[in-house]
Every structure is written in structure tokens, then in C-alpha cells.
N, C-alpha and C positions, 0 to 999 in steps of 0.2 A: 504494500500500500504506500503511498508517495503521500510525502509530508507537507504538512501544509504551507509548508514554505519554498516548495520546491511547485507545487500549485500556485502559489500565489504568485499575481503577476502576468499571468494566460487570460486572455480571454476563453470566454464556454467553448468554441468551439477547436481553440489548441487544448482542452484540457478534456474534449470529448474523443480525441484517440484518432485513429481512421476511420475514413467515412466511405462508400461506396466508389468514391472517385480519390481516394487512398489520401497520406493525412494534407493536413491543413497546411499554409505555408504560413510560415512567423513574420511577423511583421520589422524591418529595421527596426532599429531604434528612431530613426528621423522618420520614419513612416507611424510610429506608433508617438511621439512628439505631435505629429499633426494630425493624426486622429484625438488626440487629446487638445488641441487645441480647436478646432473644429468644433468639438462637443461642447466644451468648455463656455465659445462664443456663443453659443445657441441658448445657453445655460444663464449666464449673465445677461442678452439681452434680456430674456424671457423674465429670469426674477429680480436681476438688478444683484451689482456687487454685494452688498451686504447680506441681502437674503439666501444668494447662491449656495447651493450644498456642493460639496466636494461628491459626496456621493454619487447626487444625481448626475455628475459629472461620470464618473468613475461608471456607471450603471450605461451610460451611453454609450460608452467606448467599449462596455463588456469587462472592465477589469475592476479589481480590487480598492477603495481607496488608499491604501500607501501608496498603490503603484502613484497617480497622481503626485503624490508629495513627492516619490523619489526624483519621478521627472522634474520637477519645478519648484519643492523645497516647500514653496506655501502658497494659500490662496491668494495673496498681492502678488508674487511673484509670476502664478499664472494669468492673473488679470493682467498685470503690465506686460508679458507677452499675445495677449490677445492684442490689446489694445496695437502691439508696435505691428500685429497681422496685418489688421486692420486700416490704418495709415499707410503703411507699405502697400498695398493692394488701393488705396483708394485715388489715386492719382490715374491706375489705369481705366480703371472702374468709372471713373469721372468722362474720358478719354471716350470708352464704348456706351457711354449712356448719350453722350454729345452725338455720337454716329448715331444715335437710333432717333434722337429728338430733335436733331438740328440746330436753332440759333440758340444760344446761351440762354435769352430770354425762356422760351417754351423749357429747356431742362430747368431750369431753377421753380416753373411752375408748375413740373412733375415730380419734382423733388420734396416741394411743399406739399405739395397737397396731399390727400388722402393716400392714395396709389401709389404714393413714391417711397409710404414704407413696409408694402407689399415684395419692393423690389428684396432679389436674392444678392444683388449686389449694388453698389453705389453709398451715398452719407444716409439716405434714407434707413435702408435697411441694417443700419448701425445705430438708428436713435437713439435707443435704450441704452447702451454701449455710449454710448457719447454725453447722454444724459448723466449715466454714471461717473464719467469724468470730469464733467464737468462740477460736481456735487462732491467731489474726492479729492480736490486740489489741495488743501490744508490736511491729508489725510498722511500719518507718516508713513505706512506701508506701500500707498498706491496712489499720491501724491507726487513724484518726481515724475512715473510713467502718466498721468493722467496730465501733467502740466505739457509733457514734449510732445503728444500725441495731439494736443487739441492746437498744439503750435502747428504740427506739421498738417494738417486737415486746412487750417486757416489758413497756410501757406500754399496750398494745392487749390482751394477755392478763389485766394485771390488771386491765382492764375488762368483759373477760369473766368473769373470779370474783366479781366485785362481781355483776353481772347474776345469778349464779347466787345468791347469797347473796341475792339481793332475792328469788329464787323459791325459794328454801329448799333447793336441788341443793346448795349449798359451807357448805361451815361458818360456820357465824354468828362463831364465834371468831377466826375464818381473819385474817390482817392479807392481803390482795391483795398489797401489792408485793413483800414478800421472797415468798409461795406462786409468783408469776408469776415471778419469777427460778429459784424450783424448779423449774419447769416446762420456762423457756427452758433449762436445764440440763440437763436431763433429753433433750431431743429435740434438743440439740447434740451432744450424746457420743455419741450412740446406736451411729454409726460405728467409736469408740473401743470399746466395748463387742463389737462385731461384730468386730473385728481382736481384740483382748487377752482377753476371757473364756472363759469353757469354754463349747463346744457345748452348754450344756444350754437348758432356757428360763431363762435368764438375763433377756431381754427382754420376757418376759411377766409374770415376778417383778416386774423395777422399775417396768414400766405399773400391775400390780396393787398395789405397794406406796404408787406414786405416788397413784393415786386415792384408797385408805383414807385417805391424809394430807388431800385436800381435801374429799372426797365427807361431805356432812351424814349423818349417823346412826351405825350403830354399826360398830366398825370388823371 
């Protein structure tokens, strides 16, 4: 009988033996890193850093929770890797959502609105994730990771205003870097907004107010 420590560590099906199509192949170490990273995002948008269990995490990926901690040490230490995923990835992400929407204008008002944090990729579909960063700045653990990620978003957004200004979509007058920190503002709280404001379109209000602030012409 194999010990449980010699178990632990496998997901169900390395530790269910061979199968009909003989055994299972192990995952790298950089392969099971990003299966745990993957799960992990899904985990935190969904309950937010604080609430997040390591478990639920660990239950995703099919493995044990130490395995978790062996990989990443602790729960800030996997969130500040989500987050650096997430930043990393969103510059391209920004990139292929411009090819599918067109003028900078129309992305920023698929972005905002409802639909845009349906998306599987782009700033939308990291609200939650962003939210939480933004609400973790002064936090010791996930504080330093939460302060360079919302830099590097804001830095990659106001390169998408610039873009738009060079096609005449953003205001010529627009400065980019504080607009891009309105922006990263704006689809950080969004959650805050959703818990604290009155049911009405509250949401549709500040996408619509937001765009007249950047959108070239008349307001």
C-alpha cells in the first residue's frame, strides 16, 4: 500500500493507476504551475482574494492543498502570480479584442458594458481580479504585487488611448495617463458599485459617462 505521502501530490487520475489506454502522463512541473495558476484565477475572481480557499483551488487542479503551498509558498504569493499572469497576457488580449471591435472608441464601450465581463479574455474578464487589487494596495502580503500590476494595466490602457487619439476615436486633448487610470478605476469598483448603489442603471450611467469623457466629438 503506498503512503500517503508518496500519494500526495497526484492528481485522481495519476493516482488511479492505468487506464484502458495505459497510464496517465505526469504533468511538468511548469505545466502543473499553470494548471495551478489557471484555477487559482478563476478562484479569486469568482470569490475575491480574501474569501478565496486554497482548497477550492487545490480541488480544481485535482490535487492536495500543500501541493498548492509547495508551489507558491502562500496564498499572496499565488495571488501576486496570478495577478503578474494576468498583466502579462493583457497587452495582447487588448491587441485581439481591438481586431474584433475596431476603433478604440467601440472597445472601451464593450469593455464597459455588461458583455465585456463575459469576455474569456481582455480587462473585462479580470474585474474581480482587478477589483481585488485595487482594494489590496496597503495590504503587506499582496500589496507590492497589487500596486505593479494595476501600474502595468494602466500603462497598457494608456496605450490604447494614445492608439485611439492617432485614429481620431479619443480626444486629441485627452492626457492618456491620468484618462487610463480613469478607466483602470472605473472597471475596478465596478463590484463596489454592484454591492452599494441603487438597482437602477447605475452601470450603464458611468460606462456612458465614462466614454463622453474620452470619446473624440461632441459630448
Amino acid at each position: 500500500m503506498q503512503s500517503a505521502g508518496k500519494i500526495e501530490g497526484k492528481t485522481a487520475g495519476e493516482t488511479a493507476g492505468k487506464t484502458a489506454a495505459g497510464p496517465r502522463t505526469r504533468l511538468t512541473a511548469g505545466q502543473r504551475r499553470e494548471s495551478i495558476l489557471e484555477a487559482a484565477a478563476e478562484v479569486f475572481a469568482a470569490a475575491g482574494y480574501r474569501a478565496a480557499k486554497m482548497s477550492d483551488v487545490a480541488s480544481r487542479v485535482g490535487v492536495t492543498e500543500p501541493v498548492i503551498f509547495q508551489n507558491f509558498g502562500s496564498k499572496a504569493a499565488l495571488f501576486a502570480a496570478v495577478l503578474e499572469r494576468v498583466t502579462t497576457g493583457s497587452h495582447a488580449e487588448l491587441d485581439a479584442l481591438a481586431g474584433e471591435h475596431g476603433p478604440v472608441g467601440d472597445l472601451l464601450a464593450h469593455i464597459l458594458g455588461p458583455a465585456g465581463g463575459e469576455d474569456r479574455h481582455g480587462p473585462g474578464a479580470h474585474r474581480g481580479i482587478l477589483a481585488d487589487a485595487a482594494a489590496l494596495i496597503a495590504d503587506p502580503g499582496a500589496g507590492e504585487a497589487a500596486t505593479g500590476a494595476a501600474r502595468v494595466i494602466a500603462g497598457h490602457l494608456a496605450g490604447l488611448l494614445r492608439h485611439g487619439q492617432a485614429s481620431g476615436d479619443i480626444r486629441p486633448d485627452l492626457d492618456p495617463e491620468p484618462a487610463a487610470w480613469l478607466l483602470l478605476s472605473v472597471l475596478a469598483t465596478r463590484s463596489l458599485r454592484a454591492a452599494a448603489a441603487p438597482p437602477a442603471d447605475v452601470e450603464a450611467a458611468v460606462a456612458d459617462l465614462t466614454l463622453r469623457t474620452l470619446r473624440a466629438g461632441p459630448a
